[in-house]
VEXKOLKOL-84859 format. One record per residue (C-alpha): residue in three letters; z, y, x. Coordinates in steps of 0.1 Angstrom, whole numbers, plus 5000, padded with zeros to 4 digits. Layout:
N
ALAZYX;...
//
This chain:
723
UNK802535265562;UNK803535045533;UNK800035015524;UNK798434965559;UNK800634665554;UNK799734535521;UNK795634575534;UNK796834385565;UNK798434075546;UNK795734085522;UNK793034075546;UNK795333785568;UNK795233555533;UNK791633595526;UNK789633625561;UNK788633345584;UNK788133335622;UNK784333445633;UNK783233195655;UNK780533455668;UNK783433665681;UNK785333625707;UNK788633465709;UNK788133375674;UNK788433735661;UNK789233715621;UNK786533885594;UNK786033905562;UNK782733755546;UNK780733925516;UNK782333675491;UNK785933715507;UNK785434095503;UNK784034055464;UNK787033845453;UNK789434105466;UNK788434355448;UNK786734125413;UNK789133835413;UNK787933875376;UNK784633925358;UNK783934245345;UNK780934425330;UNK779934555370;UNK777834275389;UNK779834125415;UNK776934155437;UNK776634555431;UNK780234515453;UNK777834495484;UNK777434905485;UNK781434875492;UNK781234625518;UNK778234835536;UNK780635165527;UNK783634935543;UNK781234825574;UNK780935135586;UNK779035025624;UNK776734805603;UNK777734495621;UNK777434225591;UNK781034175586;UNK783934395580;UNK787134375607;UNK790934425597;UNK790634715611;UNK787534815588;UNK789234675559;UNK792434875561;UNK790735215569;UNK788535125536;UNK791435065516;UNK793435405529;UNK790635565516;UNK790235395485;UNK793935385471;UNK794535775483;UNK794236055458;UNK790236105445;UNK789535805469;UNK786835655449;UNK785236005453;UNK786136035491;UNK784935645497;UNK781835775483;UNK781136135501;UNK782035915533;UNK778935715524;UNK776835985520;UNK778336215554;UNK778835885576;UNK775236045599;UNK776336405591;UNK777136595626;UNK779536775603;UNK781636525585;UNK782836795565;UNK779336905548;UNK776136695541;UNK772836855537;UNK769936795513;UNK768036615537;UNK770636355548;UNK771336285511;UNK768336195502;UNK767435985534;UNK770835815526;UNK769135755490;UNK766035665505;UNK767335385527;UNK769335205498;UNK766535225475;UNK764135095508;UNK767034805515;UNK766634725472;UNK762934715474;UNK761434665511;UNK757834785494;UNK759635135478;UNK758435465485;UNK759535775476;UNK757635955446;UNK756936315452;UNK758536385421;UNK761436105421;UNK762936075382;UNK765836015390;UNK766736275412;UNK765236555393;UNK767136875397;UNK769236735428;UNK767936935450;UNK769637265425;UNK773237145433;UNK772337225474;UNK771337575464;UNK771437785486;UNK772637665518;UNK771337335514;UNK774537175519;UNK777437105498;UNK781237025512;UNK783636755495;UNK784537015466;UNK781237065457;UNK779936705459;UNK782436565431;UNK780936875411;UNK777736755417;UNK779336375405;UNK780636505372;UNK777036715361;UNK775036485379;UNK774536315343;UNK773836545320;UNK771436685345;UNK769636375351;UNK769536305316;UNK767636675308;UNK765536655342;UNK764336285331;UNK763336365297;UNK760936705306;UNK759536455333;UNK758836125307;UNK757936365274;UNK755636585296;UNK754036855269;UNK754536695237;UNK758436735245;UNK759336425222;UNK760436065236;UNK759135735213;UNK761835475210;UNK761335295239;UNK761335555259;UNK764635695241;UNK766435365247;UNK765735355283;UNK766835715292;UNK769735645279;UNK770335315289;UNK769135415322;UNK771435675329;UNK774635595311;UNK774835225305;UNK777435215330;UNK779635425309;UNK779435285279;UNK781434945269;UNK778834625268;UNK779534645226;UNK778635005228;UNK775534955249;UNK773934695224;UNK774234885195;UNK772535205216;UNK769035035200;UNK770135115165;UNK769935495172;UNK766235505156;UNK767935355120;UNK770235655124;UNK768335945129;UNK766135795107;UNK763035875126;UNK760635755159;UNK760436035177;UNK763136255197;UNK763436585210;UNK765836675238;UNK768336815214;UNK768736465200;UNK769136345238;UNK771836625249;UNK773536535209;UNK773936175218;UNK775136275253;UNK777736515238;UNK779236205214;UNK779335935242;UNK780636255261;UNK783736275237;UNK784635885239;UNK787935955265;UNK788936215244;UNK789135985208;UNK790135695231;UNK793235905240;UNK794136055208;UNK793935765188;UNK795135565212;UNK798635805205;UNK798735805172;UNK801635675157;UNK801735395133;UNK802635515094;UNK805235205096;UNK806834955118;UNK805434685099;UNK801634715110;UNK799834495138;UNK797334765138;UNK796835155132;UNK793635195104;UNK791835505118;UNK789635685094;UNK787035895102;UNK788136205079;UNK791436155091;UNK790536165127;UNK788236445120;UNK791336685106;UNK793736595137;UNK791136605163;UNK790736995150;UNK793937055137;UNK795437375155;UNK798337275166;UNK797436935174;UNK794036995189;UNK793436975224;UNK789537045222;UNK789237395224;UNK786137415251;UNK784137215226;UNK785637135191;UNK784636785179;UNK782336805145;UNK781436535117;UNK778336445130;UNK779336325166;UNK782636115146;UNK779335985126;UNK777535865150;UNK780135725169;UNK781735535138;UNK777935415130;UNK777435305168;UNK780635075161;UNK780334935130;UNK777235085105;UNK778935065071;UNK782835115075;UNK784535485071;UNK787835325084;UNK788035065115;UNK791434905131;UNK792735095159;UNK792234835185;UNK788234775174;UNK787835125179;UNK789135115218;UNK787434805223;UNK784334915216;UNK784835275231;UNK786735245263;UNK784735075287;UNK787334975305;UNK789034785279;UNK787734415285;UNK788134425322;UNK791334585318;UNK792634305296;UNK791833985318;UNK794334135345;UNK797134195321;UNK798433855323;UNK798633845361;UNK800634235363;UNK803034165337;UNK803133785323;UNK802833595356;UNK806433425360;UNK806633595396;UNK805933945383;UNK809133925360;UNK812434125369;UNK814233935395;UNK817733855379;UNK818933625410;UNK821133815434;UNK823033665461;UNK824833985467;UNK826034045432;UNK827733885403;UNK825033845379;UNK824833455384;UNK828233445371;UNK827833645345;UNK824433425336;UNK826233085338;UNK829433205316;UNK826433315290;UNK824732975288;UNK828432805286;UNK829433055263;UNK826032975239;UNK826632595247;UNK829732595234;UNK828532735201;UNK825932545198;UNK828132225208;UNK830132285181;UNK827532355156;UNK826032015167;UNK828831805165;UNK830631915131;UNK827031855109;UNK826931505122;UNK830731415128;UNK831031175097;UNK827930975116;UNK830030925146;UNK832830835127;UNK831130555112;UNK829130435142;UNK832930435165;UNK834430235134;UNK830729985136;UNK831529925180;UNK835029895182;UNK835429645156;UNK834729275166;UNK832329035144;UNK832429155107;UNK835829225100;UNK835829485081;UNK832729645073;UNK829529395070;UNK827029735081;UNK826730105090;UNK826330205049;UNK829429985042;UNK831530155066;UNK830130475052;UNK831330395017;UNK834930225025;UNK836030545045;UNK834930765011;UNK837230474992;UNK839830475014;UNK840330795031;UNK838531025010;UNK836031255020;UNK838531375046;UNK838731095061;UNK835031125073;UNK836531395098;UNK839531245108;UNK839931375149;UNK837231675139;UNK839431925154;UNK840031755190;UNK836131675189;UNK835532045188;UNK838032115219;UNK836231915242;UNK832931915226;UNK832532265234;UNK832932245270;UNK830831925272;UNK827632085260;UNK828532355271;UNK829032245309;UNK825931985300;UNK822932265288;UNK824332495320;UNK823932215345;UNK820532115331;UNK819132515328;UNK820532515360;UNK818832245378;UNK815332325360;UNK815732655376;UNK815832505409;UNK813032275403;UNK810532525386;UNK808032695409;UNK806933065413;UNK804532965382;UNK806732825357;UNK805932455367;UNK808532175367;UNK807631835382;UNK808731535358;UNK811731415385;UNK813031775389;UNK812931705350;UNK814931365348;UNK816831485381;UNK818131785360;UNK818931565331;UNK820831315348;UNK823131605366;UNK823931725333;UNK824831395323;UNK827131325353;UNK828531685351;UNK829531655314;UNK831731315317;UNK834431535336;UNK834931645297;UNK833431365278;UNK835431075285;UNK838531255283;UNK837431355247;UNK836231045234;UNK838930835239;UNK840831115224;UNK838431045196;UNK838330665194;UNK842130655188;UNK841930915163;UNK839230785144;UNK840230375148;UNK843830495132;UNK842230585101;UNK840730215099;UNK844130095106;UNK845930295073;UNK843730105047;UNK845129735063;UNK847329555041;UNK850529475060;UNK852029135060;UNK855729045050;UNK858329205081;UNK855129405100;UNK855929795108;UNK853530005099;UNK851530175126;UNK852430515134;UNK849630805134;UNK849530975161;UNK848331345170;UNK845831415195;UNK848631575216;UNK850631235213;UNK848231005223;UNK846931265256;UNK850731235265;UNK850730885260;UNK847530815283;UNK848631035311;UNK845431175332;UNK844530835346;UNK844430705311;UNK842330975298;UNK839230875325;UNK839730455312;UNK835830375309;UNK834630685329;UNK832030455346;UNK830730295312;UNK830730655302;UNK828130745332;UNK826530465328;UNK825730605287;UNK825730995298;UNK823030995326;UNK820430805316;UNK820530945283;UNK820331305296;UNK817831175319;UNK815331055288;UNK816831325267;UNK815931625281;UNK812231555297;UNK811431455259;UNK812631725249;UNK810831985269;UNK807431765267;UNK808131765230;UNK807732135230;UNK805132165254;UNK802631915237;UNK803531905202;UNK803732215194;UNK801532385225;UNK804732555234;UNK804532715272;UNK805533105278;UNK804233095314;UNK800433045300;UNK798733355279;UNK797133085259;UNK799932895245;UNK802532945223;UNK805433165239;UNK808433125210;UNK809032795184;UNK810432805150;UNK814132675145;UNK812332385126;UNK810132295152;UNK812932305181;UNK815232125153;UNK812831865153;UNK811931825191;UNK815231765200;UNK815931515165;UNK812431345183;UNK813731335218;UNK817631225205;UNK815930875193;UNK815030695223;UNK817430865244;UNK820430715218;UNK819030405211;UNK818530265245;UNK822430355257;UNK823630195224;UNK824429905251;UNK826830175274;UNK828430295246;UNK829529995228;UNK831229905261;UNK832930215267;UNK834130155234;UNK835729865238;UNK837229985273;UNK838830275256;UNK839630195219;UNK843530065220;UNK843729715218;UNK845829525195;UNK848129235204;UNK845928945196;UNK842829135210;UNK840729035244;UNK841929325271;UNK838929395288;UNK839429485322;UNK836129655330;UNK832329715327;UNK831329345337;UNK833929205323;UNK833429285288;UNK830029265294;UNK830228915304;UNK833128835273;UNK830929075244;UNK827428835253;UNK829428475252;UNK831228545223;UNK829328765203;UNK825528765219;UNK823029015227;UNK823129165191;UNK826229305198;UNK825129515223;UNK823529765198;UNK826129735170;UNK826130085157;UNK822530175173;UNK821330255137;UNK824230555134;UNK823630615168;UNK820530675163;UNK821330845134;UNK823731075146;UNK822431185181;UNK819231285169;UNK820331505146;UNK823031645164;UNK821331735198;UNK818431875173;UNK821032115162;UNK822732165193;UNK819532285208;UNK817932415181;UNK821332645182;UNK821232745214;UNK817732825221;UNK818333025187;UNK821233185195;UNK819333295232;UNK816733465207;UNK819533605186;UNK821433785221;UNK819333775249;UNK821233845283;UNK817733885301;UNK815634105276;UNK811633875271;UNK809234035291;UNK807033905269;UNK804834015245;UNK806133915215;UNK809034105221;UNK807334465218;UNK808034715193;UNK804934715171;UNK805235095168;UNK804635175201;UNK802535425208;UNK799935505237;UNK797635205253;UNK801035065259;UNK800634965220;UNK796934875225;UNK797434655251;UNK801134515229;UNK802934615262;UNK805734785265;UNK806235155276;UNK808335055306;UNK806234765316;UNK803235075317;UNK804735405329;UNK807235235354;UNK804835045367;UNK802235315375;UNK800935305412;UNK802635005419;UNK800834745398;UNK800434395412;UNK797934125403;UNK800233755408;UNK797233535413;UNK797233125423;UNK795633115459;UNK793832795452;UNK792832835419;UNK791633185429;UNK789533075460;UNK788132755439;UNK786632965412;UNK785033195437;UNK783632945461;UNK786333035487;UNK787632765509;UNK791332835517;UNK792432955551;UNK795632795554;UNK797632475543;UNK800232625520;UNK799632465486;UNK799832745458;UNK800233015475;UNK800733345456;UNK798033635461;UNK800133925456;UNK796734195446;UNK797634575444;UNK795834645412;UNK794134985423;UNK792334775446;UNK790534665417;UNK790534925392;UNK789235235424;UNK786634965433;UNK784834945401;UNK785435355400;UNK783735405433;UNK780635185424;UNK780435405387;UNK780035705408;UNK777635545430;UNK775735455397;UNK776135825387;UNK773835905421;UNK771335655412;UNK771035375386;UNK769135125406;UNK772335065426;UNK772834845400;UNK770434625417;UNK771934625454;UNK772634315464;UNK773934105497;UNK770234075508;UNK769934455502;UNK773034525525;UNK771634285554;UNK767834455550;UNK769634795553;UNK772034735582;UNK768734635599;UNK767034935594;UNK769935135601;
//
């Protein structure tokens, strides 16, 4: 039921109403049908696909119904269905479905070689089918058991029955003739690496002439390709360490016959076929890489690869980790505050002594004190010591820690919402997420740096020389002066403090992520890019992005300094945004505005390079969601898993339920499809077996005859006219 279902959707977001039909009945076209089943090139001719839209047409109409479509596709995906879609073919006339005859066979093989070639007529002695007519013996009919015998020995059969028929009495074949028998009869069995080096068989038997013992000794090497594809497909690597398993030939020799690894016993593998087959892949070398060895022998191996990315790297075919019903997203957020916080704290103590000197810069009015950023720098060393350069580090770490914390969640958070099915984020879900971070964070920030100010400003205050009769001014703990604000104190400046928090999240983090993406290529939804940075290069991307983002607030932060450092008796109260706005440019001019922009600068760069640099570190370091990715794969596993750098649960618990994730539009455009329907990006959610059976079925049907290879769309129409 679940897969009548799947054939019905499918067919719904592919097929388009016939207007030949009545009440605009829907169908599938030849093209529609082809990029179901070959949304990717392979080795098979798309157009060969037309003996499976005939097989899937089965009243020879010219198009294929829903209802066509899903009883083609219950045969297909069922057990031996390649073989059953097949025998259906050939019984579709038969009075008893059950059996076909000789006769019907061949006028079944007769019309698709007519609807190939309008002008063909059947030889008395046909080539290809020499010896067929054996496998009917002696009824002259053969049932569904028999038929995939007939399948599995048609080959070799062909292969002997062709070569008496083209050597005649001499009994040899010259090269030519050699090549094309076996090109002829087995091309579509062989990789397209293996089948151009098939010419260099002369150079190896060293000779121009072959007998049919050099035919059948060819035929039994190609024969043993699935059993060396499996076996050295499971052999283990010697170490961890290895990208790739080095197979050589005497080695595989000695585990292909060892007795109690062997699993040849019917017909033990010799030297001379692992000869052959090592010269038919590369001429000169006794050891080749695992993976060279699989590419060039499994057939399969190209055409398997181009789908990989859309079963198990597409963003949609990743593990759902979103549940509404659970309390995983809780668990999720308190990770990425947990991480935050780290990496917050990290951030803020390796650039602390920056701050310090850029809140000592703003607060103070003219040049007072300290005539630049460097002169600051060195008074505090003079005054205070190198201590002194962390004077209010400890109450900068209590808040910081839930203001980065609460500011990377918020932003993760937001992206999330804005990213589509394929890991595409539009640049105002990008600023949109940076400025909610920024808004978020102030419920922590401002609090904190006015904590921060006072702490820092008293240490400025301890090297003034006092006057005859003046008190000195008490220092204060961070506890003191939160008691002595109260909470409406602790939020003096909060709107200066959104007006420097928001945008600067807003430019921070799109630069930050577009630094990534085009500087160093980095995207993990796209096969081709890079999927994981170095700690250098996300140190730098967010030292990069830290720049503009600091130095354009400079203006929002020097007047929430000023609103929250405490002022002195003979100092200017300002009593809010415009208002020392209005006082800071009459009295001191526009320059003042980006007093301390240089340590700003200075120290924001650095310090959100290391705060995210941190976190996307530590992420790596304990990952609460597992990578599906490649890159995260033991290198030591074994099976295809390892050839293909999957995993083993990504393979064996996916079996039978593969999915191809494909874009709709991009999907239809390469194919010449027009879409049927207005949603933009839609997902084509592809059962892979519709794909991989397909190119099975038309293999067998190559088995039968290799001229199939040439049926085309025009043969199908000629032959539904004849038929």
């Amino acid at each position: 039921m679940a897969s009548e279902f799947k054939a019905r959707e499918i067919f719904n977001q592919f097929a388009t109403e016939n207007p030949t039909l009545l009440e605009g009945e829907k169908t599938l076209s030849f093209p529609q049908f082809v990029t179901i089943l070959a949304p990717f090139e392979s080795d098979l001719p798309k157009a060969s696909y037309s003996l499976l839209y005939l097989a899937c047409d089965k009243a020879n109409k010219g198009y294929v119904t829903e209802s066509d479509f899903v009883r083609f596709i219950d045969v297909l995906t069922s057990y031996d269905g390649e073989f059953k879609l097949v025998y259906s073919m050939f019984s579709s006339k038969s009075k008893d479905r059950t059996k076909i005859t000789y006769e019907e066979c061949i006028d079944k093989l007769n019309g698709l070689n007519k609807a190939i070639d309008p002008s063909y007529q059947q030889k008395k002695v046909k080539l290809n089918w020499a010896y067929l007519a054996r496998f009917f013996a002696p009824l002259g009919s053969i049932d569904f058991v028999d038929f995939v015998s007939v399948i599995n020995y048609l080959p070799v059969t062909k292969l002997i029955g062709n070569f008496e028929l083209v050597a005649g009495r001499s009994g040899v074949l010259n090269e030519q003739e050699f090549y094309e028998l076996l090109t002829k009869n087995l091309s579509h069995k062989l990789s397209s690496k293996l089948k151009k080096n098939l010419h260099t068989l002369p150079e190896y038997f060293k000779k121009s002439e072959f007998s049919l013992s050099n035919v059948l000794f060819v035929y039994n090497t190609l024969n043993r390709i699935d059993l060396v594809n499996e076996v050295i497909a499971n052999t283990p690597p010697t170490t961890k360490d290895k990208d790739d398993i080095l197979i050589n030939k005497r080695d595989l020799y000695a585990h292909l016959n060892d007795h109690l690894l062997k699993s040849s016993n019917f017909k033990p593998v010799s030297t001379t076929e692992l000869d052959l087959l090592f010269f038919l892949i590369n001429k000169t070398e006794e050891t080749i890489p695992r993976k060279e060895l699989i590419s060039v022998l499994n057939p399969n191996f190209d055409n398997n690869y181009k789908t990989l990315y859309s079963i198990f790297d597409h963003p949609a075919a990743q593990p759902v980790q979103a549940d509404n019903f659970s309390l995983w997203p809780i668990f999720d957020s308190l990770y990425s505050f947990f991480l935050g916080s780290i990496a917050g704290c990290i951030g803020a103590t390796v650039v602390y002594p920056i701050d310090l000197v850029k809140t000592r810069m703003q607060a103070q009015k003219h040049k007072s004190m300290y005539d630049n950023s460097f002169d600051c720098f060195k008074k505090i060393i003079k005054n205070e010591g190198f201590k002194g350069l962390y004077s209010g580090l400890a109450a900068q770490l209590v808040g910081v820690a839930p203001e980065k914390a609460i500011k990377l969640t918020v932003n993760d958070l937001v992206r999330k919402i804005g990213t589509d099915d394929f890991g595409k984020i539009t640049m105002g879900w990008e600023i949109g997420a940076g400025m909610s971070a920024g808004a978020c964070q102030v419920i922590f920030t401002n609090p904190l740096e006015i904590v921060k100010i006072r702490l820092q400003m008293q240490g400025g205050r301890s090297t003034k020389i006092l006057g005859p009769g003046e008190i000195p001014h008490k220092k204060l703990s961070a506890g003191q002066i939160v008691k002595q604000l109260g909470a409406k104190g602790l939020y003096k400046g909060a709107t200066a403090c959104l007006l420097r928090d928001v945008p600067f999240s807003a430019i921070y983090f799109p630069t930050y992520a577009n630094l990534k993406k085009f500087l160093f290529g980095f995207d993990p939804n796209d096969p081709n890019k890079v999927h994981k940075l170095d700690s250098w290069q996300l140190l730098l991307a967010g030292a990069l992005a830290g720049a503009p983002a600091a130095f354009f607030t400079t203006p929002a932060d020097v007047i929430k300094t000023r609103l929250q450092v405490e002022s002195k008796s003979h100092d200017i109260k300002y009593r809010g945004i415009t208002h020392a706005f209005s006082v800071i440019l009459k009295e001191e001019g526009v320059g003042a505005f980006f007093k301390g922009s240089i340590a700003r600068v200075f120290r924001s760069s650095p310090q959100f390079g290391f705060t995210l640099a941190s976190y996307e570190v530590l992420q790596n370091l304990f990952p609460l969601h597992p990578p599906n990715t490649r890159e995260s794969n033991f290198k030591s596993t074994s099976g295809y898993p390892g050839v293909y750098n999957l995993t083993n649960d990504q393979v064996y618990n996916t079996q039978g339920n593969r999915i191809m994730y494909l874009n709709q539009d991009k999907l239809f455009a390469e194919n010449g499809l027009r879409s049927n329907n207005d949603i933009s990006n839609a997902l084509v959610k592809l059962p892979a077996e519709y794909v991989y059976k397909s190119q099975d079925a038309i293999k067998l049907l190559l088995d039968i005859d290799y001229k199939f290879g040439n049926f085309t769309y025009q043969s199908y129409l000629n032959y539904i006219k004849k038929n």
